[in-house]
N, C-alpha and C positions, 0 to 999 in steps of 0.2 A: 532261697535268697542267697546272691552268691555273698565272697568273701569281701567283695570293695562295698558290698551295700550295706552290710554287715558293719564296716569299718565306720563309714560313713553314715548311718544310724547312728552309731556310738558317740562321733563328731558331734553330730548335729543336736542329739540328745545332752553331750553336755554342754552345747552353746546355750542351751534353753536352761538349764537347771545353773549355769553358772550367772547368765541374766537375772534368774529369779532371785540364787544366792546374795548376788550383789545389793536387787535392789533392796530385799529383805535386811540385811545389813548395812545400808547407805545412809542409815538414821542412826547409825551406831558406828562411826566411820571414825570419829575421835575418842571411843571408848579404849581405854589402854590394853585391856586383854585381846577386843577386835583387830587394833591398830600392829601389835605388835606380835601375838598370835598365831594369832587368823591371815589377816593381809601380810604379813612382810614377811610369817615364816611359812604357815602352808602355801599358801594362793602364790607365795613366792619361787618357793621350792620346786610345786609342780609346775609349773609355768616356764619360769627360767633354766629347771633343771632337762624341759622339751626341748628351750632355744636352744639351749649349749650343746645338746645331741646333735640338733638341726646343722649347727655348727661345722661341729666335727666331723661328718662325715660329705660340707659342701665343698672342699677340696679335691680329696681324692675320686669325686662320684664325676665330681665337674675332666678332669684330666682324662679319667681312663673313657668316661664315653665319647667325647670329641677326639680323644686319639683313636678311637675304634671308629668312629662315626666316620671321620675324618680319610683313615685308611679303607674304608669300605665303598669310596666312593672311585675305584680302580676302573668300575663299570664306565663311569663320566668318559673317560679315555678312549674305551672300548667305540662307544656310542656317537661319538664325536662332536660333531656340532650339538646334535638333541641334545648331549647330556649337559652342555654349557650353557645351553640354552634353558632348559629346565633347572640348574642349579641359580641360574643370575633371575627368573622366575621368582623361585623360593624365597631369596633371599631378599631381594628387591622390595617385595609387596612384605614383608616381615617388619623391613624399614619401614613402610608406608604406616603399616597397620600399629606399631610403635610411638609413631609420631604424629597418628593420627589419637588414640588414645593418650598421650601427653597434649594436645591441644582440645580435647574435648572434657580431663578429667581438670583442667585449667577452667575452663567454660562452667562445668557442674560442679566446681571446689564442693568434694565430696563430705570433707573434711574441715571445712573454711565454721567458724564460729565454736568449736570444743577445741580448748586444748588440753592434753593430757600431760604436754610432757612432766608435768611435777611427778608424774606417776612411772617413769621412765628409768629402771633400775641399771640400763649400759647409759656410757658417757657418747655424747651423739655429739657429732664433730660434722661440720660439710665444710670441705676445701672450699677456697677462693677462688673466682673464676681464673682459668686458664686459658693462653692463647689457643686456636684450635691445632696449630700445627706444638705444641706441644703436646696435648690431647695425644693426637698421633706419635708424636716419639714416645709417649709414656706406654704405651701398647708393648714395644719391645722391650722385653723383659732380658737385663743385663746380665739380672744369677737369677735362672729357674728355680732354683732352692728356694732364695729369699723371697720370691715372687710369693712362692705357696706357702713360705711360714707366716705371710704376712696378707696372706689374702688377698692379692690385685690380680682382680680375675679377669681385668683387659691383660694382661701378659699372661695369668694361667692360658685363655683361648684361645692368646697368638700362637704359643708355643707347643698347646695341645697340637692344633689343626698342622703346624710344621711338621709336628711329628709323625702324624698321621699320613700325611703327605709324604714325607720320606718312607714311612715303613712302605706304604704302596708302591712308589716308585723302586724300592728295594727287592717287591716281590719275594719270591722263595727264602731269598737271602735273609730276609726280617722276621720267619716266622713266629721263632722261639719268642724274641721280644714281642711280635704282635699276641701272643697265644698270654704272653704274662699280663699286658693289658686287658684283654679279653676277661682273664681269671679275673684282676682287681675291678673292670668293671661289673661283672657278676658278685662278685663282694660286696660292691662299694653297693649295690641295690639290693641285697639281702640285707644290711647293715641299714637303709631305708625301712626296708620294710617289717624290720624290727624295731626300726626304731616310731613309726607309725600306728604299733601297734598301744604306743602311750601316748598318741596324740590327743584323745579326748582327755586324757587327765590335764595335759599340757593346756588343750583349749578350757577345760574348767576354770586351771586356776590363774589363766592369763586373760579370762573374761570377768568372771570375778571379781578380781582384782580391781578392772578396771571401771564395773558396775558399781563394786563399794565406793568407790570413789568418785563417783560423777552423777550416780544416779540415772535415773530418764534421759538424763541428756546426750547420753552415748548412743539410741537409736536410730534417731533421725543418721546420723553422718553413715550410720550402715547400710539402709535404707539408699539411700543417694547410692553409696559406692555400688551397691549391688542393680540399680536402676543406671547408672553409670554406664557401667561395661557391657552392657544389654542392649541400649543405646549406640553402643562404637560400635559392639559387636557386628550389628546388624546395618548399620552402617556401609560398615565393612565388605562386611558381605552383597549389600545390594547397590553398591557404590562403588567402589574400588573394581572387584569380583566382575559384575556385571558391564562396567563402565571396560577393562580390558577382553574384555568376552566380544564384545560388539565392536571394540577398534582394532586388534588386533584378532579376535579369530573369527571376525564377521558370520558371530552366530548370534539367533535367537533371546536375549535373553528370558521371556514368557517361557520359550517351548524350552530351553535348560533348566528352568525351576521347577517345568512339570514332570519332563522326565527323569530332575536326579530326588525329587523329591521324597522317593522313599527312604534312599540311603541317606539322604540330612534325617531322616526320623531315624532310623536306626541308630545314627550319633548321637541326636537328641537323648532317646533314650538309653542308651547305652553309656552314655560321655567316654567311650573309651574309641579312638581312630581304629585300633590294632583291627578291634571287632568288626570294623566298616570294610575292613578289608577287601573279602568278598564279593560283598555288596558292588562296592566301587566299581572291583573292576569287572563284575560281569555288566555292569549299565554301560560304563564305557564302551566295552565291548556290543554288546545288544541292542541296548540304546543309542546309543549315541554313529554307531558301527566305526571308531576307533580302531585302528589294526592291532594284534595283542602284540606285536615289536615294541610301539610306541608305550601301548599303555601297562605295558610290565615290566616297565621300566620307572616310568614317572610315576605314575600310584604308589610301589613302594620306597618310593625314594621319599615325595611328600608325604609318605605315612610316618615317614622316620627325621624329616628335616623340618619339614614344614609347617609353624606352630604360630599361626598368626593368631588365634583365639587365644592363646598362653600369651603372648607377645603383651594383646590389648590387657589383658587383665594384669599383668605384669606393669605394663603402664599407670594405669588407672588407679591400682594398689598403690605405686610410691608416691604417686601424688598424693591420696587420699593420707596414709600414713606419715608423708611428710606434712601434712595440713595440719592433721590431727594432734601431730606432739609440737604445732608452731614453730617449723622448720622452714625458713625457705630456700628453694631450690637454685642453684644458679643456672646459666646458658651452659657454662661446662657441663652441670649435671648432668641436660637433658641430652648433651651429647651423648656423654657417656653410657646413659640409660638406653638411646636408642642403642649405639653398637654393643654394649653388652648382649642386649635382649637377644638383638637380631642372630650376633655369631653365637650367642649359646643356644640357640634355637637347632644348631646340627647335632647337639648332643640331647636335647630333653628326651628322655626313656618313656614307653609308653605304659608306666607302671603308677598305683596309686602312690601320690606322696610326691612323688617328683616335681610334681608343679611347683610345689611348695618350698622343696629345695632350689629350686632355680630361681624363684620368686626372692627367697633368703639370698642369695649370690648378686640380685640388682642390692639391692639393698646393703648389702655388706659395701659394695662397691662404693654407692655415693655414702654411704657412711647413718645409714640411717638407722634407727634400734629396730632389730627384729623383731622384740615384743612385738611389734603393727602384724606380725603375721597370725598372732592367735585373735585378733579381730576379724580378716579377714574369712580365716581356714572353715571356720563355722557354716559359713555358707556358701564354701565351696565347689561343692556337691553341685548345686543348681546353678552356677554359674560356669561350670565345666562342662553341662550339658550342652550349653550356646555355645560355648567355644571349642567342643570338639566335632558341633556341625558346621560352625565355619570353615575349621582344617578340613575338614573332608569337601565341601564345597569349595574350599579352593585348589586342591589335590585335584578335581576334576574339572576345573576351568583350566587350570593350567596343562593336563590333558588334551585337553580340545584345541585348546592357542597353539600349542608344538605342533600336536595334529596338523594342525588349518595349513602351516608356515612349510610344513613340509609335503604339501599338495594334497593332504588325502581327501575322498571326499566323503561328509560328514552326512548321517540320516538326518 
């Protein structure tokens, strides 16, 4: 068994045993040694003592990989047209799949009839709506510093991707500073994935917590949120995915699901993109007859930008968790959520635990309590399986569409 299944076992095993905790104690939920004990210093402890890790390390993790991300995309240049074409791809259907999950997790209010927030130990603020073109000025960040002391990760992401952008454009000349980013993003994901390595104690006592306190009636809204993002997912995939497959690169879509169909299994079971790797692009290649210019270029570019499955679920989660602590959302919010999601989508790492940080970063943004993330984390696992066969199915539609645009011709 590897090391993520390992991890996630662990996950998933104390979702199930903090369930049980809870419900076991949700008849003893005003007993004063339970109340003040139990719930507010253990279940508290480890719970909030996860978030605050989660925390501290979604700054510097968010900066140095969109400046690396960001710098690494020199190829785009090289490639010319394809690469511009494959990046406004990426990014475009990211939007889609964003705001396709904000109006579908609207439709299934995952969250709609529990509220929690009396159980909600941060102080949970949502701004006022915003004109949109303030929206827009609020992105440029005035002092980089104050930006990251204060957590506005629309200005961390402007200023990452500038950055990155200049060190590319800088070439030779930027190594030494690209090489420091490099090192703090390598950090910044060790520092993940130690800090990962207390996530089940974090989901014990943040489920718990939330068991003691509501009893029964905390399944149902999980239940939804996981039947939710399964629902877009797939959506997504055979909507979206297919629907630009057949107007733009006047392919098949039957004979595309038959022939990449093993690699969406390989994602399925693996939920990791990196691993699909291969897979991907020898079908492109083989299958599909793809010339390896085009498609080793765009595979690992979407293996590294491209996170419409993380997008939808990222979606789905802040609605549901905004529902859940009786939050509502405004029009600004959902702007904001989609451009967050989308631009930090060049930076999400293909490492366990990342989801969860970047998941933490929407939400820091419109101001929601992270607590909502040890609800969802628990049944991550199987929800990361659907959305890392989406990113891969659409890694190789987007494939075939440049393909198509650039005359090749397709098996």
């Amino acid at each position: 068994m590897s090391k993520k299944m390992n991890l996630t076992t662990k996950i998933f095993i104390a979702l199930i045993l903090g369930i049980i905790t809870g419900l076991v104690l949700h008849p003893l939920k005003d007993n004063v040694i339970v109340n003040n004990y139990i719930v507010n210093f253990v279940f508290n402890l480890l719970g909030n003592g996860f978030i605050r890790a989660i925390r501290m390390v979604v700054v510097p993790l968010v900066l140095c990989s969109l400046v690396i991300g960001a710098a690494g995309i020199e190829d785009v240049t090289k490639l010319g047209r394809i690469g511009i074409k494959t990046l406004a791809f990426y990014l475009s259907t990211t939007a889609v799949a964003v705001i396709l999950a904000l109006i579908g997790g609207n439709i299934i209010n995952p969250g709609k009839g529990v509220n929690i927030g009396e159980i909600a130990t941060s102080e949970v603020t949502i701004a006022k709506t915003k004109p949109f073109v303030d929206i827009l000025l609020d992105m440029i960040p005035i002092n980089p510093a104050q930006a990251m002391a204060n957590g506005n990760m629309l200005q961390i992401i402007v200023f990452a991707i500038l950055v990155g952008i200049a060190i590319s454009l800088l070439g030779s000349k930027a190594d030494n500073i690209k090489k420091i980013f490099e090192e703090g993003n390598a950090l910044s994901l060790k520092l993940v994935e130690m800090i990962m390595i207390f996530a089940p104690l974090g989901v014990y006592g943040l489920i718990s917590k939330t068991f003691t306190t509501l009893g029964y009636v905390a399944l149902l809204p999980l239940f939804k949120y996981f039947i939710g993002v399964v629902i877009i997912l797939a959506l997504h995939c055979l909507i979206t995915y297919q629907g630009i497959l057949i107007l733009f690169g006047k392919y098949n879509p039957m004979k595309f699901l038959k022939n990449f169909a093993p690699t969406m299994m390989v994602g399925f079971s693996t939920a990791s993109s990196s691993a699909c790797l291969p897979s991907s692009l020898k079908s492109m290649q083989e299958n599909f007859g793809v010339s390896k210019a085009i498609s080793s270029f765009t595979i690992p570019l979407g293996n590294t930008i491209n996170m419409d499955g993380t997008a939808v679920m990222q979606g789905v989660a802040t609605i549901f968790i905004a529902q859940i602590y009786g939050i509502d959302l405004t029009m600004g919010n959902y702007v904001t959520i989609i451009l967050t999601a989308t631009l930090a989508s060049i930076g999400t790492a293909g490492v366990p635990g990342v989801g969860v940080i970047m998941l933490g970063m929407v939400l820091v943004q419109v101001g929601l309590p992270l607590e909502g993330i040890g609800l969802v984390m628990g049944i991550d696992r199987f929800v990361d399986m659907f959305r890392t066969m989406v990113n891969v199915t659409g890694d190789a539609v987007c494939t075939i569409v440049i393909a198509k645009t650039e005359g090749e011709e397709l098996k």
